[in-house]
N, C-alpha and C positions, 0 to 999 in steps of 0.2 A: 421264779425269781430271776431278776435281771442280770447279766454279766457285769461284768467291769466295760467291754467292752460297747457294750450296746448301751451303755451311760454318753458314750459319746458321739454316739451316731446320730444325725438331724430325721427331726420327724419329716412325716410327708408333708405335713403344711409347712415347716418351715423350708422346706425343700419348694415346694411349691411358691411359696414366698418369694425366695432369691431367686428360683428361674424367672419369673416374672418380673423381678426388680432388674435379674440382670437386662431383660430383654427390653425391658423401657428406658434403663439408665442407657443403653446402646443406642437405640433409636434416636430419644432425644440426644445425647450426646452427638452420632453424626448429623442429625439433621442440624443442631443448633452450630456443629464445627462448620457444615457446608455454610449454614445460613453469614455465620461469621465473615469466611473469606469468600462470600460472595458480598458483603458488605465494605468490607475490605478494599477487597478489587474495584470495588465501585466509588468507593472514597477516591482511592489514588486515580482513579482514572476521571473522577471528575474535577481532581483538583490539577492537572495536568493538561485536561481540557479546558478548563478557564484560561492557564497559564496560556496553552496554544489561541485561544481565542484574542486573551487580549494581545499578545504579540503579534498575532495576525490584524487584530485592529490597527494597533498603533502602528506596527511597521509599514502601514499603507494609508496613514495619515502620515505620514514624516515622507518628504522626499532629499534623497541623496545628493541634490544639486547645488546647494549651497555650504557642502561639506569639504568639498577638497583643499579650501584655503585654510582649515583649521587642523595645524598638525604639529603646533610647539604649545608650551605653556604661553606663549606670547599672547596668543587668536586669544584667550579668556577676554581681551576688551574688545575682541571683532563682535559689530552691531550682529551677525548673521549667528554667531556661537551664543550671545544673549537670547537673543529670540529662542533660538531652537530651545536653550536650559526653562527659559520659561516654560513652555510649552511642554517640556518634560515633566517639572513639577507640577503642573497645572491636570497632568495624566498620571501623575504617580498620587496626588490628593485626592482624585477621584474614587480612590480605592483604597481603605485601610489598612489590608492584608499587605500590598504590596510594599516593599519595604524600597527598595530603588532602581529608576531607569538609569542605564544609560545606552549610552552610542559605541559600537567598534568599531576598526578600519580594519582591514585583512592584505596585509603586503608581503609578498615575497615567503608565505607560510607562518608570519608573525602576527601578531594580534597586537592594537594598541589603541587604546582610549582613544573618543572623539569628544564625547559629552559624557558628562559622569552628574547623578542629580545630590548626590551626598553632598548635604551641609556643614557635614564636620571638617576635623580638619584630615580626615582618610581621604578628602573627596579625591578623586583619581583625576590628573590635568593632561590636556590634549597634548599625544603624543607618546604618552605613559604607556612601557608596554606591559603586557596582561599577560601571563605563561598559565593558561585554563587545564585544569587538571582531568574536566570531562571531556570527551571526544565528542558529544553532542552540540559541543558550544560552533566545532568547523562546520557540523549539520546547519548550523543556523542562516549561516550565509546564502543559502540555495535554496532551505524549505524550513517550516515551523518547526521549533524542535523543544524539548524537555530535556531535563536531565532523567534521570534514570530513580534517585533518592536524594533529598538533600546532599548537601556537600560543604566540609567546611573550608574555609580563609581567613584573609585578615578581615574580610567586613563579618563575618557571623557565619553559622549557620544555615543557610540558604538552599534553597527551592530554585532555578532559574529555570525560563524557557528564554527562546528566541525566535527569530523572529526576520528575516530579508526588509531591506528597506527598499521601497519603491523606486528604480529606476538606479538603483544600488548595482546592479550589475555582479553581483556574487561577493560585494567588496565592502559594503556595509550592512552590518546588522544592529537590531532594538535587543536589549536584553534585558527583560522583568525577573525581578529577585523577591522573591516570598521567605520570610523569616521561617525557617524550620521549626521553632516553637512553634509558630502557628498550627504547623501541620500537624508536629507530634502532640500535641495538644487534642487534633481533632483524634487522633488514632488512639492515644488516651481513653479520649470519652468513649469511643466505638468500643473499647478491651473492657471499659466499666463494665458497659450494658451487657457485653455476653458472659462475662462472668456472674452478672445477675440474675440473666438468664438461668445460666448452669444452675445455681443455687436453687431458683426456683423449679427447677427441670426435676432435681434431686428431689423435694419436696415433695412433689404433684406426683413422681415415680414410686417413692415409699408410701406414699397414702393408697394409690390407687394398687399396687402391688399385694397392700396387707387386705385390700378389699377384693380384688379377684380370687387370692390362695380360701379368704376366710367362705366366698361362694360355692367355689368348689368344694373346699369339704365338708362343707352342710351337710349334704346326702352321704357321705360318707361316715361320716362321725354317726347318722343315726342308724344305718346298715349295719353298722358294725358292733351297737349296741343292740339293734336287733338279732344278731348272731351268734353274740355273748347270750340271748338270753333264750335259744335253742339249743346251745351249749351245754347251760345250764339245767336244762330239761323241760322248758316249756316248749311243749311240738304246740302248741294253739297260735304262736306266733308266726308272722307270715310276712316275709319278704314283697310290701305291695307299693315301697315308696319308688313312684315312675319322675320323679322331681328331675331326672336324664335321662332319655331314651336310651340310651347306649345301658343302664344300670337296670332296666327294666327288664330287656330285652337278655340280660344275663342272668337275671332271676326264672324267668320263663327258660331258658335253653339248657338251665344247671341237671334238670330231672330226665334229661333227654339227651345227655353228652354222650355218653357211649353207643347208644343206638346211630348218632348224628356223625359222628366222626368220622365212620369210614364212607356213609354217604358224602359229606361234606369234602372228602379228601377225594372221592372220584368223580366228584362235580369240579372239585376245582386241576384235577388234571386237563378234566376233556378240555374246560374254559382254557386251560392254559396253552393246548396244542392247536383249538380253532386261534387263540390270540396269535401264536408263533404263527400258525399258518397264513393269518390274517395281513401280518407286519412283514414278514416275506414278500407276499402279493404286493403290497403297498408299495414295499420299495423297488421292487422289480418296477412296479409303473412308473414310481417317481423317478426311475434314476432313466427312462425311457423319456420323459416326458422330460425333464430338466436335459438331455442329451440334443430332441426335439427343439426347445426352447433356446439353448445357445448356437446350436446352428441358425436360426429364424433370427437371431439378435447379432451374430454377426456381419448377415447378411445383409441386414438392414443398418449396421454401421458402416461396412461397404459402402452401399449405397449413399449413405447420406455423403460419407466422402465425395465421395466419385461427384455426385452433386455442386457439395462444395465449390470443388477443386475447380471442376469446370464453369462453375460461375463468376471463380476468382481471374481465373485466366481469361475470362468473355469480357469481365468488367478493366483489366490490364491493359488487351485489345484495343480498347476503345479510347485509350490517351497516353498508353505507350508507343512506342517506335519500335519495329521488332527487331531493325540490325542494330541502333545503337544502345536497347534498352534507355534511353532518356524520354520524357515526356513527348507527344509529341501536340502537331501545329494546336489541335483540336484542346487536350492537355494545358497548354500554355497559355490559351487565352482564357479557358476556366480560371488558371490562376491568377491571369493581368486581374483580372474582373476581382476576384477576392483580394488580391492585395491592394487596389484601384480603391475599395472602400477603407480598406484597412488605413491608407496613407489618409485618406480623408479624416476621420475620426480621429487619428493621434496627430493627424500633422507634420508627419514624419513625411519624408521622402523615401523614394527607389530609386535606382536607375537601373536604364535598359539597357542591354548591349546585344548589336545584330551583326554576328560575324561571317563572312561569307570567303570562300576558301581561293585563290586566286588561282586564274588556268587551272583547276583542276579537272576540265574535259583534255586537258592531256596526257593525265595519270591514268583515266579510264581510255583512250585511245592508244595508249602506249603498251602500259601491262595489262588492261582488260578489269572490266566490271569488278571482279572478285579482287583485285587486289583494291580499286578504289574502296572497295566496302571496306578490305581492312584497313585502309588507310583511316577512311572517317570515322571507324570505332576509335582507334588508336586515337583522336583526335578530341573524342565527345570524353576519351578516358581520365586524356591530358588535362582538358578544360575543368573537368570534373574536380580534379587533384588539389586544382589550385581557386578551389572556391570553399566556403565556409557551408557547414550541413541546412542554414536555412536561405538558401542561395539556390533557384531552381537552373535550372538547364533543358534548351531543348531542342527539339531537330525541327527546325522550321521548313523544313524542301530542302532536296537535291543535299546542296552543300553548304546550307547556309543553318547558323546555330541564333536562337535568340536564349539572352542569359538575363536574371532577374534577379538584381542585387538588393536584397532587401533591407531599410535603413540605411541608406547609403548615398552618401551626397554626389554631386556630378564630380569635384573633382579627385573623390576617390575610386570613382567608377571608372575613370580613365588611367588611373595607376595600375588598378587589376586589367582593362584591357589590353594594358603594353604590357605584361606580365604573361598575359595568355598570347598576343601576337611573337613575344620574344620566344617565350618557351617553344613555340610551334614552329619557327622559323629555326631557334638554334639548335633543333634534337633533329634527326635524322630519323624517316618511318621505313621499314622494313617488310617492302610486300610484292612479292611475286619471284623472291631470291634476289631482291633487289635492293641498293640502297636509295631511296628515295626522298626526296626534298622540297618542302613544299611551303607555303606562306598565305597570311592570311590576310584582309583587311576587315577592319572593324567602324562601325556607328556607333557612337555613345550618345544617350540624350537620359537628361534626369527628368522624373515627374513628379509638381511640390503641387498634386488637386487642383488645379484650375482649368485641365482639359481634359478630354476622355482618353479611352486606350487605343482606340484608331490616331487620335492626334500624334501620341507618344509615338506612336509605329512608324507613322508619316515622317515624325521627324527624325528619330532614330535611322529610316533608312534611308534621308536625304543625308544625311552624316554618312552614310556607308560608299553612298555614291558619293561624294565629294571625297572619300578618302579612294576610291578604285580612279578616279578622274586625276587624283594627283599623283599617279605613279602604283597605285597599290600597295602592300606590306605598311598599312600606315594605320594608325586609330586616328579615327576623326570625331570632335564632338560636334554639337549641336551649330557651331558656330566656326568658323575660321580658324580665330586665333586658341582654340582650344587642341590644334593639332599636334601629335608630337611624332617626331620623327624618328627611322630606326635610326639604327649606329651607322655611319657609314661606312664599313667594310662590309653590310650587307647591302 
């Protein structure tokens, strides 16, 4: 007769059942959560990626050149603010999704409308200023940028990338606006499908669940009424259903358990001391052999170093300068040549400037070699200071520096060279316990493509000479009237 108790305890198949159900509902559950926010992730990263694409499109079909006259609500009738609004909508149509372009300016850390493509009457007018709530929008200026999640304002809901404009110089950006419906719309549908998934997941787990537990206790179910019926007193019955090896194999070993067990218990000791013995040895070698192994892999990171290093320094060698660590002759004409095309292709200009230091075979006859060295580190230091990071520098011989102003018209290239002859002239150098004073004179010549880099050179240092031939401490350009003179209390 039954307990009360055992009324409520689950049988073996139902038990069997729920481990199986649980172990499916688990499965597919993580695999359908991973499958999800990896759908997820790839939503928002694709729809982030358009946004970066077309900002990066557009921001490089728009150029920043005909934008600085527009900066009041006035410019709305300048023909140059017409054009560009066109041209806005004409790229905001091309796209559904996108709900509006416009233009920023960036002054002084403030943001303010240039071109706004809204029709209504929110349209935003030039000069309007913008207070952006995401920090991504200042990203825009410099490189392609996203916001992070939509974001709301006065226009809606919004999705925005951005975008640098061409020739913008960090000071204007494009900025496309996606309607956040749209998105949550797409993240919508994606939440539909994996909650129908789930649903289905459930299903496909309860069916297949009640059909594994009902396999398994096939053999079971008829064993057990085999047992009830030697129970009963039929011995003619016989335990012969092999439907599981494993069920078979306990039929056959039931007649023989006690003979078996103490064999079986000192088989499986010996097994158990050859295994320890075994797993010992093992790791003894392993831990010999992994010991073996990180020496041999240090060794050889060493090595690669050391490699490296001395190939970094070989290739340094060979267009550095070793006292003044600046480029040197060798160096410098690598880069004429690369920037020689580069001026070609945009049409841009350089100029050159070839400074050579004046009497200074008297600083090294005076205080000796080692201080003129210090002298013209201190000097390539100076020069150095007062140039911007894509502006090269180099030690052309002896005492003479050639400087490569990149983008840079002739007569700004002569403002930075009285800039570097002042500084040099009005600081005092420090070398051999000495105070020491020293000047320089400079060539300037600009190159707009129409001759090579020996030309430039030629005439750059016929400027150097006409400035040493008029007195020296003087920058001279290409031309006469291009000279300026120091102060005259020097």
């Amino acid at each position: 007769m039954e307990s009360r108790s055992d009324k409520f305890q689950l049988g073996l198949k139902t038990r069997i059942f729920l481990g199986f159900l649980s172990f499916l509902l688990l499965l597919f559950g993580t695999v359908g959560i991973g499958v999800y926010y990896v759908a997820m992730d790839e939503l928002r990263n694709s729809v982030k990626s358009r946004l970066k694409f077309s900002a990066a499109v557009i921001g490089q079909a728009l150029s920043a050149s005909d934008l600085e006259a527009i900066r009041s609500p006035e410019a709305v009738t300048n023909p140059h603010y017409q054009a560009v609004l066109r041209q806005l909508r004409v790229l905001r149509d091309l796209d559904p999704d996108i709900a509006y372009l416009y233009i920023l300016r960036l002054e002084a850390g403030r943001v303010f409308f240039v071109v706004d493509t809204d029709e209504g009457k929110r349209q935003a007018l030039p000069g309007t200023e913008y207070v952006p709530e995401a920090s991504n929008l200042y990203r825009g200026f410099t490189a392609v940028a996203v916001d992070d999640a939509p974001a709301a304002d006065e226009w809606g809901v919004l999705l925005s990338g951005y975008a640098p404009l061409k020739g913008g110089e960090g000071r204007y950006l494009v900025g496309i606006d996606m309607r956040g419906d749209t998105v949550m719309e797409q993240y919508a549908t994606l939440k539909l499908a994996a909650l129908l998934g789930l649903f289905v997941s459930i299903i496909v787990a309860v069916l297949f669940a009640r059909f594994l537990a009902s396999q398994v206790m096939r053999p079971i179910d008829r064993t057990v009424e085999k047992c009830e019926a030697i129970a009963a007193g039929n011995l003619n019955v016989r335990l012969t259903d092999h439907t599981y090896r494993e069920l078979g194999r306990l039929f056959r070993s039931f007649n023989k358990l006690a003979e078996a067990l103490a064999r079986t218990k000192r088989s499986e000791e010996a097994a158990f001391e050859k295994l320890r013995t075994a797993k010992e040895d093992m790791e003894r070698q392993m831990r010999q052999w992994n010991a073996e192994l990180r020496e041999l892999n240090e060794r050889l990171v060493n090595e690669s170093a050391e490699r490296r290093s001395a190939q970094t320094e070989l290739e340094k060698a060979v267009v550095v300068d070793e006292l003044t660590r600046l480029v040197n002759r060798r160096g410098m004409i690598q880069r004429l040549g690369h920037e020689v095309l580069h001026s070609r292709q945009s049409r841009r200009p350089f100029t050159l400037l070839l400074l050579d230091m004046d009497d200074f075979k008297q600083v090294n006859d005076t205080l000796g070699h080692d201080a003129g060295d210090m002298v013209l580190s201190e000097v390539a230091i100076r020069i150095k200071g007062l140039l911007r990071g894509q502006d090269v520098t180099a030690r052309w011989g002896g005492d003479e520096f050639v400087i490569m102003l990149a983008d840079t018209r002739f007569e700004n290239g002569l403002l930075v060279a009285e800039k570097i002859r002042s500084r040099i002239k009005d600081s005092p150098f420090f070398a051999g316990g000495q105070e020491v004073r020293v000047s320089v004179s400079i060539g300037v010549a600009e190159y707009e493509g129409e001759y090579d880099v020996d030309q430039v050179l030629r005439r750059v240092d016929e400027a150097l000479y006409r400035a040493k031939l008029g007195g020296r401490n003087k920058v001279m350009g290409a031309s006469n009237r291009d000279e300026i003179q120091p102060p005259a209390s020097e």
